[in-house]
Each structure stands twice: as structure tokens, then as C-alpha cells.
C-alpha positions in Angstrom: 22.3 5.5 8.6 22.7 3.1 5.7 19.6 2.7 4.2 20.7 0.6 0.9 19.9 -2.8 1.6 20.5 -6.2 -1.3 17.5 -8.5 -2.0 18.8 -10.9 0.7 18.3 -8.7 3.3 14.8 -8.1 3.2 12.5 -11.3 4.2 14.1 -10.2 7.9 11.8 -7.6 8.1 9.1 -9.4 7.4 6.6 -11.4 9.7 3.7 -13.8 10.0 0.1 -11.7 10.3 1.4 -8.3 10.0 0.0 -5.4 8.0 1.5 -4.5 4.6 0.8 -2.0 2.4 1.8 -2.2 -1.4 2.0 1.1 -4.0 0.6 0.7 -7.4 -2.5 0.5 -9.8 -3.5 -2.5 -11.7 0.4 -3.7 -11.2 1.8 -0.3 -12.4 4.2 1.4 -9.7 4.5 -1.8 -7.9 7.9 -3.2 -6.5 8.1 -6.4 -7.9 11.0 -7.2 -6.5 9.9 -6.7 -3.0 6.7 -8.6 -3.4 9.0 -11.7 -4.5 11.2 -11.1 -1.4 7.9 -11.3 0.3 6.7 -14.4 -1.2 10.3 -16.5 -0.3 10.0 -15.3 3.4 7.2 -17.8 3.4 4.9 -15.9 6.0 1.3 -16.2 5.9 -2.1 -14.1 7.2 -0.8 -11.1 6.1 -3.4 -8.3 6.1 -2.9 -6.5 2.4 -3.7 -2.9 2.1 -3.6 -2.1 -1.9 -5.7 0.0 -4.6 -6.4 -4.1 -6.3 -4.7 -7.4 -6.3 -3.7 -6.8 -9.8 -3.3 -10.2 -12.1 -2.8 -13.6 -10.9 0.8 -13.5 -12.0 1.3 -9.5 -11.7 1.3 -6.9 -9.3 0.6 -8.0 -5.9 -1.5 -11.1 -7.6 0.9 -13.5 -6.4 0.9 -12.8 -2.6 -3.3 -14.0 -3.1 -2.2 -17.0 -5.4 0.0 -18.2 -3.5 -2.0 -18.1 -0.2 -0.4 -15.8 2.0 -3.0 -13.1 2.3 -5.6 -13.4 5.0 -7.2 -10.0 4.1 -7.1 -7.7 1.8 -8.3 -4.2 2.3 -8.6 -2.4 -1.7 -11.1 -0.7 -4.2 -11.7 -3.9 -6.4 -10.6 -7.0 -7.2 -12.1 -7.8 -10.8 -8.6 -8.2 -12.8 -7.6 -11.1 -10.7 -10.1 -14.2 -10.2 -8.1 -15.8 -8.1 -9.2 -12.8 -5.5 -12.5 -13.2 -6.0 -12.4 -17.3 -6.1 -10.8 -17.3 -2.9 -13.3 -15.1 -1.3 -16.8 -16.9 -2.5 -14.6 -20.1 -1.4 -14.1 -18.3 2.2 -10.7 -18.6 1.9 -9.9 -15.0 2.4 -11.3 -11.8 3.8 -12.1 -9.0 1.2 -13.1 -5.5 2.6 -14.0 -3.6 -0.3 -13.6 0.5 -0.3 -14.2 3.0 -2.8 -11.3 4.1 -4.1 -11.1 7.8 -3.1 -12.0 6.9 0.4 -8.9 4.0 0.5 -6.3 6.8 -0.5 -8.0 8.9 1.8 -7.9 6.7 4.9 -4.7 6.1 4.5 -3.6 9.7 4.1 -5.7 9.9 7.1 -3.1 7.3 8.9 -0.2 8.7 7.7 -1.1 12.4 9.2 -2.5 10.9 12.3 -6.1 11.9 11.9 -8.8 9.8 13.2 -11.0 9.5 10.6 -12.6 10.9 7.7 -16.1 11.9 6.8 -17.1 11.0 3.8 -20.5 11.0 1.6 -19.5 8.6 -0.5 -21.5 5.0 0.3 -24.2 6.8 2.2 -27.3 4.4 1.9 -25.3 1.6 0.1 -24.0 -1.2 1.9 -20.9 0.4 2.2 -22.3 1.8 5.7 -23.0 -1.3 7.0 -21.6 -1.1 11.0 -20.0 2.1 10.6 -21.0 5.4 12.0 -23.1 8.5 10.6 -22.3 11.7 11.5 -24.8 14.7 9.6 -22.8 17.9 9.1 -25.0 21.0 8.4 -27.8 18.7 7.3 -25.9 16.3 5.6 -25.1 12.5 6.4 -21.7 11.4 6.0 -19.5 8.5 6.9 -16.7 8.1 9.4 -14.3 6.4 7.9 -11.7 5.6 10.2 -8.0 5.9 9.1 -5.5 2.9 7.9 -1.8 2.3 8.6 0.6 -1.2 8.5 3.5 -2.4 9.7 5.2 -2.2 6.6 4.8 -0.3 3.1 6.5 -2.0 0.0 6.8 1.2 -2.5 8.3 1.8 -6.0 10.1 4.7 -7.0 11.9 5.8 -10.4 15.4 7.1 -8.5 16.4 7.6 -4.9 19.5 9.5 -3.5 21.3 7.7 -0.5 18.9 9.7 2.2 15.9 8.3 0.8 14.5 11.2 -1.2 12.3 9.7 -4.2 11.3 10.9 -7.6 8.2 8.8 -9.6 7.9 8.5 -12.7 4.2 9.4 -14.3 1.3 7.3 -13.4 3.6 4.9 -10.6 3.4 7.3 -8.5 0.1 6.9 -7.3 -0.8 5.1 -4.1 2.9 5.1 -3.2 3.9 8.8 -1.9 0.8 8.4 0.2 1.5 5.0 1.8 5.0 6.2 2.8 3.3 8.2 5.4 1.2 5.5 6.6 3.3 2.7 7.7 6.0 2.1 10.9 8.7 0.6 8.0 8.7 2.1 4.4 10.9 -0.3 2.1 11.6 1.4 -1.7 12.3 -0.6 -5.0 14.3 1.7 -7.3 15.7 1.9 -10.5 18.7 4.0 -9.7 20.3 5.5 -6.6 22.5 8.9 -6.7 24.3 10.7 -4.4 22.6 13.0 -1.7 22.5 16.7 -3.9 22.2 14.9 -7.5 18.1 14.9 -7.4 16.5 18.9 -8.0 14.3 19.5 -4.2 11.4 20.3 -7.2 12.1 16.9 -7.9 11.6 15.1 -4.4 8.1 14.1 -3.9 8.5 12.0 -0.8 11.4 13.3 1.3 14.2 10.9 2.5 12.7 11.3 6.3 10.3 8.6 5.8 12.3 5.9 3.8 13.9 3.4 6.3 15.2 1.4 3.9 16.3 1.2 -0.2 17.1 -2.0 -2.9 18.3 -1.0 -6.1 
């Protein structure tokens, strides 16, 4: 199957109100590209699953300036105002999650699990209308686990099968959220032939990348 796709191509897979999931931390390992795809589709109430909404211009900043996010599911929002303007203003939904539990509810999505337990928020308001289960005498969280329609990753190189290499720090949420979403869409800096890349190399394997821009 050809996965390679050109920046034309991609505002077809996208939708009003669906789920989207975006790699990166504080703008770093995120496909800008893709996220500018995104914003001339011209969808809106897009639920946005990320670590944080980065800057107002950076990142996945723009999808919340430019008013296509109806909620955004992520560990903080302090780097971009426009987040936190938007939600005093009631403009859009903001479901803060500690950060370790995020990456873990949606590792807990991509390996089908139904939840995770968790101490972390016990007796905070982070327990607020969720359930408490007490494991050999102690109380923990079910977290339950997250997955979207669509996961917009970035990746330093790609062959044509989909097999990804990261580079440093970008890879963060992204090897994670390729497990966690029905169509996984990969911004790279370089595509090689199938065989060029080392297997040490390959962190997420070419199964679960549907499609490729360059």
C-alpha cells in the first residue's frame, strides 16, 4: 500500500468534531506541517488530545487561536494564554491531567486496556466523578484509557513501510499516540527505502503508520 501522501492530500482525512491526537512537548516533535493541513481544512469542535497547547503561534497553539478546538484533553496549558483565555471565557473545554497519567491513558488506549489505576490525584480535585478502587490498603484512581480518530505525529526519517526513527527529545508523546488512534498520519524529514533504516533503529514499526508526508 502507498503510504506517501503530498500536503494536498491530507485535509480529506479530516472531519468536523472528531478526536485528534498531536505528538510533542511544548511545540518540540510536533508536525507542523500537519497541524497547518489541519487548520485549511476548516473543521471545527475538534476534541484535542496533547501533552499542552504549546504557544499561541507554535505547536498545536494555532488549532486553539484559531477556534477550532472544542476540547482539549493535556497536562497544562500555562505557555499559551490564549488556552487559558478561552477557557475562563467558556469558550472551550479544558480537562486537565497530570502528565504521567495522560501518557499513560493513552498507552492504556493503544494496548486496549480499560483503564489504569493510579495514586496520583488521590484527595485532589483531580478525583472529582471518577472511581476509587483501594488495592492492598491503598486508594487509587481508575483512570480510564484515551484513543482518537486520528494521530498527527512527527518523526526524524521513515522508510516507505512506515517504520520511524525520532530524533532525541521529539520523540516523546509520539511513539505512544501511534498506538492509540484508528489513522496515524507521520510528518518526516526524510523517507528511504524499506532495508535502509537498522531494526535497532525502528521505534515504532511500519504496521501502525497509515499514512507519510515528507
Amino acid at each position: 500500500m502507498e503510504k506517501v501522501i503530498s500536503v494536498e492530500e491530507v485535509s480529506s482525512f479530516f472531519k468536523d468534531g472528531m478526536s485528534i491526537m498531536a505528538g510533542g512537548f511544548m511545540g518540540v516533535g510536533t508536525p507542523e506541517k500537519l497541524v497547518s493541513a489541519l487548520l485549511d481544512s476548516n473543521i471545527k469542535d475538534i476534541t484535542l488530545i496533547a501533552n499542552d497547547t504549546a504557544f499561541v503561534e507554535t505547536g498545536v497553539g494555532p488549532m486553539v487561536a484559531n477556534n477550532i478546538v472544542k476540547k482539549v484533553i493535556t497536562s497544562h496549558i500555562g505557555t499559551n494564554p490564549e488556552t487559558g483565555r478561552k477557557m475562563i471565557a467558556g469558550e472551550i473545554e479544558v480537562d486537565l491531567v497530570p502528565q504521567g497519567t495522560l501518557a499513560e491513558r493513552v498507552r492504556a488506549g493503544g494496548s486496549g486496556l480499560g483503564g489504569i489505576l493510579t495514586p496520583t490525584g488521590v484527595g485532589t480535585v483531580v478525583e472529582e466523578g471518577k472511581e476509587k478502587i483501594t488495592v492492598d490498603g491503598r486508594e487509587y484512581l481508575l483512570e480510564k484509557p484515551l484513543r482518537a480518530d486520528v494521530a498527527l505525529l512527527k518523526a526524524y526519517k521513515a522508510d516507505k513501510a512506515g517504520n520511524l526513527v525520532f530524533h532525541q527529545s521529539a520523540r516523546n508523546f509520539n511513539p505512544i499516540m501511534a498506538l492509540a488512534a484508528d489513522l496515524v498520519i507521520v510528518q518526516v524529514e526524510s523517507i528511504v527505502e524499506v532495508g535502509e533504516i537498522d531494526p535497532n533503529d525502528v521505534v515504532t514499526p511500519g504496521i501502525l503508520v497509515d499514512k507519510i508526508l515528507v
